[in-house]
N, CA, C and O atoms as a GROMACS GRO file, in nm:
protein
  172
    1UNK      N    1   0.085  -0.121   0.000
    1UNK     CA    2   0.000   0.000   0.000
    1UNK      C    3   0.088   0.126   0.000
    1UNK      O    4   0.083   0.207   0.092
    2UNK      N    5   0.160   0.138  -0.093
    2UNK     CA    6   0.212   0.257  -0.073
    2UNK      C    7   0.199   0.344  -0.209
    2UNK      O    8   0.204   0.310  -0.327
    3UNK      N    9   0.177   0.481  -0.141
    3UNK     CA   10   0.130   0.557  -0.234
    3UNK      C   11   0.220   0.599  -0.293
    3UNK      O   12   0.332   0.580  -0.244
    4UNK      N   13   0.209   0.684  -0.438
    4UNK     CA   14   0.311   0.784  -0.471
    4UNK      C   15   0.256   0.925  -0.366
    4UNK      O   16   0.157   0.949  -0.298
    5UNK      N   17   0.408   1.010  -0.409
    5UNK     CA   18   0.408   1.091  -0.304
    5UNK      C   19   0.317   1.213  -0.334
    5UNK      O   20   0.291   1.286  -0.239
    6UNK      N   21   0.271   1.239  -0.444
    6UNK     CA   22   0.219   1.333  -0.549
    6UNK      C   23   0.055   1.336  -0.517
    6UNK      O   24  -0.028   1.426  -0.517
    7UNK      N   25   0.051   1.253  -0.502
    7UNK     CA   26  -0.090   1.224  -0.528
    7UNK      C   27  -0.206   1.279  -0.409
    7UNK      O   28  -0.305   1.344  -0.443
    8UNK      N   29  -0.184   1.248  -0.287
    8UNK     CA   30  -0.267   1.254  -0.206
    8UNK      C   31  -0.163   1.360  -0.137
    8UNK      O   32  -0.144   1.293  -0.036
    9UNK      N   33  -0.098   1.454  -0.121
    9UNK     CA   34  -0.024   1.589  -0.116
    9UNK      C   35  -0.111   1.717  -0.240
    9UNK      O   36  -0.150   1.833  -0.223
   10UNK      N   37  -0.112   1.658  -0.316
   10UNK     CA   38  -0.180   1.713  -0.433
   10UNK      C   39  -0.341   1.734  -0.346
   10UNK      O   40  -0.398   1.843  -0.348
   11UNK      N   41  -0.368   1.678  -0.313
   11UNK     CA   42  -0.538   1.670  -0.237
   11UNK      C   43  -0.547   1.749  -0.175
   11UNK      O   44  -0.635   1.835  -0.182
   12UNK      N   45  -0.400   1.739  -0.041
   12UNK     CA   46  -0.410   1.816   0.063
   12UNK      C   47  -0.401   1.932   0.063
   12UNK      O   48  -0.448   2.005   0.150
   13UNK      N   49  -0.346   1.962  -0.026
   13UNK     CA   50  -0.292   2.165  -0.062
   13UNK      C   51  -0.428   2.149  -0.106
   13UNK      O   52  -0.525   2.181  -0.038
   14UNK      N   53  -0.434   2.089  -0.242
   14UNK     CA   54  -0.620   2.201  -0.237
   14UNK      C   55  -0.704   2.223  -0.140
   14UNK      O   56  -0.762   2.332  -0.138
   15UNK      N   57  -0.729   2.133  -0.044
   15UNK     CA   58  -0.788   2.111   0.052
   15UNK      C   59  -0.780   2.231   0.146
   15UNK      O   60  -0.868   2.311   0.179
   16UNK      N   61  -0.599   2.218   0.195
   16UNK     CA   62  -0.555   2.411   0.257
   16UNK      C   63  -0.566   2.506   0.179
   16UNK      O   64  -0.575   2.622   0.218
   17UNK      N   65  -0.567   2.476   0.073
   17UNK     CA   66  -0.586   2.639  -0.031
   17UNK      C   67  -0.804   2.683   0.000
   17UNK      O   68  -0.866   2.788   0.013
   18UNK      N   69  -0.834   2.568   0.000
   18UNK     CA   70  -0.958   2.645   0.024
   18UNK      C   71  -1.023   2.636   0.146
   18UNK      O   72  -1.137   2.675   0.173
   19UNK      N   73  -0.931   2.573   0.225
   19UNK     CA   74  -0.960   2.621   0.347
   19UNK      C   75  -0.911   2.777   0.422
   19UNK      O   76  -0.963   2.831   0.519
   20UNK      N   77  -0.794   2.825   0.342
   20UNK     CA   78  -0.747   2.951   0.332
   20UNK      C   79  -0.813   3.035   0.260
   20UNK      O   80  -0.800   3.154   0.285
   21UNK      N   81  -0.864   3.010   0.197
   21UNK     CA   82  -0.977   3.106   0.083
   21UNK      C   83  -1.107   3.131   0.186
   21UNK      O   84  -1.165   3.239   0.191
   22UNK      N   85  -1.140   3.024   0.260
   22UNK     CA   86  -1.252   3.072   0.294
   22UNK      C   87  -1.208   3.164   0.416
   22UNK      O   88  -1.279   3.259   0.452
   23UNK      N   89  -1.112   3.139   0.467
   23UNK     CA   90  -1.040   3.249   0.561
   23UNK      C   91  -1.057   3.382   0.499
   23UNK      O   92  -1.128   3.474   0.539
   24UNK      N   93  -1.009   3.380   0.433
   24UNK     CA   94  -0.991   3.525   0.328
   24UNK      C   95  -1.109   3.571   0.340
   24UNK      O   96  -1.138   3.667   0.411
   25UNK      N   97  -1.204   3.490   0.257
   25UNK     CA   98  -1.335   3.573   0.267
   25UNK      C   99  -1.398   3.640   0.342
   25UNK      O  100  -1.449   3.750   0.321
   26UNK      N  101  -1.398   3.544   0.484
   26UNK     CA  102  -1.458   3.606   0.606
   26UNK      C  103  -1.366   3.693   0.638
   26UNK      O  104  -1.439   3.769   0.703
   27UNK      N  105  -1.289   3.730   0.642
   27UNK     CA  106  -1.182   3.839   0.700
   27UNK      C  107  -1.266   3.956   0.649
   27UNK      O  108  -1.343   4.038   0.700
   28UNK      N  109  -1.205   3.920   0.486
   28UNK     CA  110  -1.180   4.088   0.404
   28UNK      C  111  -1.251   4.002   0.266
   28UNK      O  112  -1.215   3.911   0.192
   29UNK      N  113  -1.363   4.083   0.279
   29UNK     CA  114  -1.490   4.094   0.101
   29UNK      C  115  -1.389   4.151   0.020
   29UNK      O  116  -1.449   4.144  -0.087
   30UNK      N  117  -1.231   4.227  -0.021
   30UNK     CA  118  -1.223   4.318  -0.118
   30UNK      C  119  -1.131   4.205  -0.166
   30UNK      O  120  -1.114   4.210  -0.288
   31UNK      N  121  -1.058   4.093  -0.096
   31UNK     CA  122  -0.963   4.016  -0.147
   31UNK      C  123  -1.053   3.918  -0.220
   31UNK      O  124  -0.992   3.833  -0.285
   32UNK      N  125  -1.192   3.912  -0.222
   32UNK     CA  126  -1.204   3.777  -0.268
   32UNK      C  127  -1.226   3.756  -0.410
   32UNK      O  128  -1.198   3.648  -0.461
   33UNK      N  129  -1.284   3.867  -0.489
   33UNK     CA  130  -1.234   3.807  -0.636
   33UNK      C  131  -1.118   3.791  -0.714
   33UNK      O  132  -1.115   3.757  -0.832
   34UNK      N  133  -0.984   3.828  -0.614
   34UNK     CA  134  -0.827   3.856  -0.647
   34UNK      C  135  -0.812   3.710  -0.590
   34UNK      O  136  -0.757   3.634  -0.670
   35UNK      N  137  -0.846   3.658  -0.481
   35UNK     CA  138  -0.826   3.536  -0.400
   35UNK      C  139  -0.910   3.397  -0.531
   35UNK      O  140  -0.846   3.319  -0.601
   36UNK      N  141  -0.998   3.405  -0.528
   36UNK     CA  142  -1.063   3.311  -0.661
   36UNK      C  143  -1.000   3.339  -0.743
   36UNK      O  144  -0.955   3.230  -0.778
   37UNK      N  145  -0.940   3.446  -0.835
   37UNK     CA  146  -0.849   3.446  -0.927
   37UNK      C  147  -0.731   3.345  -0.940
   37UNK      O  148  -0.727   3.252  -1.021
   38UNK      N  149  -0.647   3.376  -0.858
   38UNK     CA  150  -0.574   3.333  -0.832
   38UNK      C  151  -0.584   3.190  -0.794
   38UNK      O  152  -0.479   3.129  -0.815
   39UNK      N  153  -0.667   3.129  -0.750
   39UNK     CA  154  -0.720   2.991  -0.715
   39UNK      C  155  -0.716   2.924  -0.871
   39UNK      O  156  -0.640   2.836  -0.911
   40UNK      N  157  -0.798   2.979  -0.929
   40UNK     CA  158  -0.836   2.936  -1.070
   40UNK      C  159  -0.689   2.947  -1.165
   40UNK      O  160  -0.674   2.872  -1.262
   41UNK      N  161  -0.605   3.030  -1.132
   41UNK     CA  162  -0.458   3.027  -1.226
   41UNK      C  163  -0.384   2.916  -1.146
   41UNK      O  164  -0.309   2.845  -1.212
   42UNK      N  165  -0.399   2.887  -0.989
   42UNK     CA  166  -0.322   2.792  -0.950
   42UNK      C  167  -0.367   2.595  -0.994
   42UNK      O  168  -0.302   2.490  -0.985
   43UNK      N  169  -0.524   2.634  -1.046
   43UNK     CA  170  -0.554   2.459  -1.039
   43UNK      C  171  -0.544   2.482  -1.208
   43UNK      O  172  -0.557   2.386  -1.284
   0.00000   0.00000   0.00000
C-alpha cells in the first residue's frame, strides 16, 4: 500500500488552499475576487 508521493499531497494543498480562501473571505470581502483568481490560475 504505498502511495506515490504526489498524489494525495496534491489533495491536501487544495484542501488548505480552500480552506485559506474561505479564511480570506470572512476576514476581508475586497480580497475575494483577487483570492478566486488566483485559485483558478493555480488549479
Amino acid at each position: 500500500m504505498v502511495k506515490r508521493q504526489g498524489e494525495g499531497h496534491q489533495r491536501e494543498n487544495m484542501y488548505y488552499i480552500c480552506m485559506r480562501l474561505h479564511e480570506q473571505i470572512i476576514n476581508n470581502n475586497n480580497n475575494t475576487i483577487y483570492s478566486l483568481v488566483m485559485l483558478v490560475l493555480i488549479v
